[in-house]
C-alpha positions in Angstrom: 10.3 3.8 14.9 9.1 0.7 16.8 7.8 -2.2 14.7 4.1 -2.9 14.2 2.5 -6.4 14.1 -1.3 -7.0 13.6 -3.8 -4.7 12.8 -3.8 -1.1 11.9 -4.6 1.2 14.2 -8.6 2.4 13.1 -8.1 6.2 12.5 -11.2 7.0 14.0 -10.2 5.3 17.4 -8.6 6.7 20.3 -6.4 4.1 21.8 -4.1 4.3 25.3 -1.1 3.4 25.1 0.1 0.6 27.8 4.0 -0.5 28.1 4.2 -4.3 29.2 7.0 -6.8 29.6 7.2 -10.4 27.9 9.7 -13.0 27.9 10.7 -15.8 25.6 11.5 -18.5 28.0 13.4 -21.5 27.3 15.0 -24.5 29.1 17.3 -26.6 26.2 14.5 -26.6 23.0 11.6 -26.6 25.2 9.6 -22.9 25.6 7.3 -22.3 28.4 4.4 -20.4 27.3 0.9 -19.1 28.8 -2.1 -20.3 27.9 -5.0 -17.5 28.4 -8.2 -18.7 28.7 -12.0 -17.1 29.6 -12.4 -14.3 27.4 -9.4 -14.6 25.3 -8.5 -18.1 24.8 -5.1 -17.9 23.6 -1.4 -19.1 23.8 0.9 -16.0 24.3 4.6 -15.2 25.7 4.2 -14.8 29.5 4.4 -11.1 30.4 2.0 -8.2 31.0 1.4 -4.8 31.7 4.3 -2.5 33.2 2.4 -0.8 36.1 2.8 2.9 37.2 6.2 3.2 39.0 7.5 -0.1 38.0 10.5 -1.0 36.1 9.9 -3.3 32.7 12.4 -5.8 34.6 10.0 -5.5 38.0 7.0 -6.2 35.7 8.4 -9.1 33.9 9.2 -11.1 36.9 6.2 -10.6 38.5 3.7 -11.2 35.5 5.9 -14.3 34.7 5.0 -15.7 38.1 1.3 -14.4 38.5 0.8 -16.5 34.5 3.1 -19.8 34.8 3.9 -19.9 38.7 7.5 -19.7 37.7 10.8 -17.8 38.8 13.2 -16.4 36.1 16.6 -15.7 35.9 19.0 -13.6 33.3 16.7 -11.6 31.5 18.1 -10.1 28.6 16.2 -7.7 26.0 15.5 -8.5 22.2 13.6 -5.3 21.6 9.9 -4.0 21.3 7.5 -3.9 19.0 3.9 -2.5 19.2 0.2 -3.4 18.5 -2.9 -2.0 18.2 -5.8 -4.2 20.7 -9.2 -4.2 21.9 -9.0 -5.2 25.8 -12.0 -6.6 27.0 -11.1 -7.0 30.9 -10.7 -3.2 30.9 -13.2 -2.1 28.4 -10.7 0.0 26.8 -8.4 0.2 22.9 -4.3 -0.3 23.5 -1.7 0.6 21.7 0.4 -2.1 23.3 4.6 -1.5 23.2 5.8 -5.1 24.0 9.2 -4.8 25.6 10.6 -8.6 24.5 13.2 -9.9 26.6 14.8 -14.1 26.7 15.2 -15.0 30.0 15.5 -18.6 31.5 13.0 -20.2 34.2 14.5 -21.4 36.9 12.0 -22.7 39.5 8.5 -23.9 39.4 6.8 -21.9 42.8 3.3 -23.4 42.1 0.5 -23.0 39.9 -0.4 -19.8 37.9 -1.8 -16.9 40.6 -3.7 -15.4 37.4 -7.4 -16.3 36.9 -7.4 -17.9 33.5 -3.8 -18.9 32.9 -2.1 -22.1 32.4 1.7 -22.5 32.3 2.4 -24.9 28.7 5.5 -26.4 28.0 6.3 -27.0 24.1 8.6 -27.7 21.8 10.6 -24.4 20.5 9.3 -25.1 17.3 5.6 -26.2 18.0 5.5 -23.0 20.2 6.5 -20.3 17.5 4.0 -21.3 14.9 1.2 -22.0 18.4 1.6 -18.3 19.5 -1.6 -15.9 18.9 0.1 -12.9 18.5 2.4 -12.4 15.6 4.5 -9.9 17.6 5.3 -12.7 19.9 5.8 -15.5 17.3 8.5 -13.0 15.2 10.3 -12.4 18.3 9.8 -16.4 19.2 10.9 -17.0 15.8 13.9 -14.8 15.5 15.6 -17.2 19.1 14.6 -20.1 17.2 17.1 -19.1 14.2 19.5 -17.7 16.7 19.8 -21.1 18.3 20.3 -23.3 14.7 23.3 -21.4 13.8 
């Protein structure tokens, strides 16, 4: 059984289910996260939606680039967890499986491609207790103890 943060699902609502691919990235004690502005104003892990016929690894490079303009290198997976969402740029209720991985960025390539993003650099610390989502802050949370033993 995968993990659920957030929400209960409402019984009453139908929801789709949509795979994506997020990464906790880190240089030394510093994380680099994605700030999503417009309709959802909100600091998340970078990552998105696995498309039809793509791998999660495929997925996570590319959404990593399209929200911080940034290259990674030596993704590894910490595991999944789920949520239940209201997505207003498709109209549409998710059951989102989040497919966490840590990987390290490696190369700035230029500015976010994705309307709406911007590409923040914080503190490991700051960053866990600055993240939206508490799906991403447990998983954010979880390296953070890993790295102080």
């Amino acid at each position: 059984m995968i993990r659920r943060y957030g929400k209960a699902p409402n019984g009453d609502q139908r929801y789709r289910v949509r795979h994506g691919a997020y990464a906790v990235l880190l240089r030394g004690r510093s994380m680099l996260l994605t700030w999503q502005g417009g309709i959802h104003d909100e600091m998340q892990l970078p990552g998105g939606g696995i498309d039809p016929g793509e791998s999660a690894l495929r997925a996570l490079h590319r959404e990593v680039y399209e929200e911080t303009g940034w290259h990674i290198t030596a993704p590894r997976r910490l595991g999944t967890y789920r949520r239940f969402t209201w997505m207003p740029e498709y109209q549409r209720h998710a059951e989102k499986v989040c497919h966490i991985y840590l990987a390290r960025p490696t190369m700035r390539m230029g500015p976010p491609t994705e309307p709406d993003h911007s590409a923040v650099w914080m503190d490991l610390g700051q960053a866990v207790s600055r993240l939206d989502n508490t799906g991403d802050a447990a998983f954010a949370a979880g390296v953070a103890r890993w790295l102080a033993l």
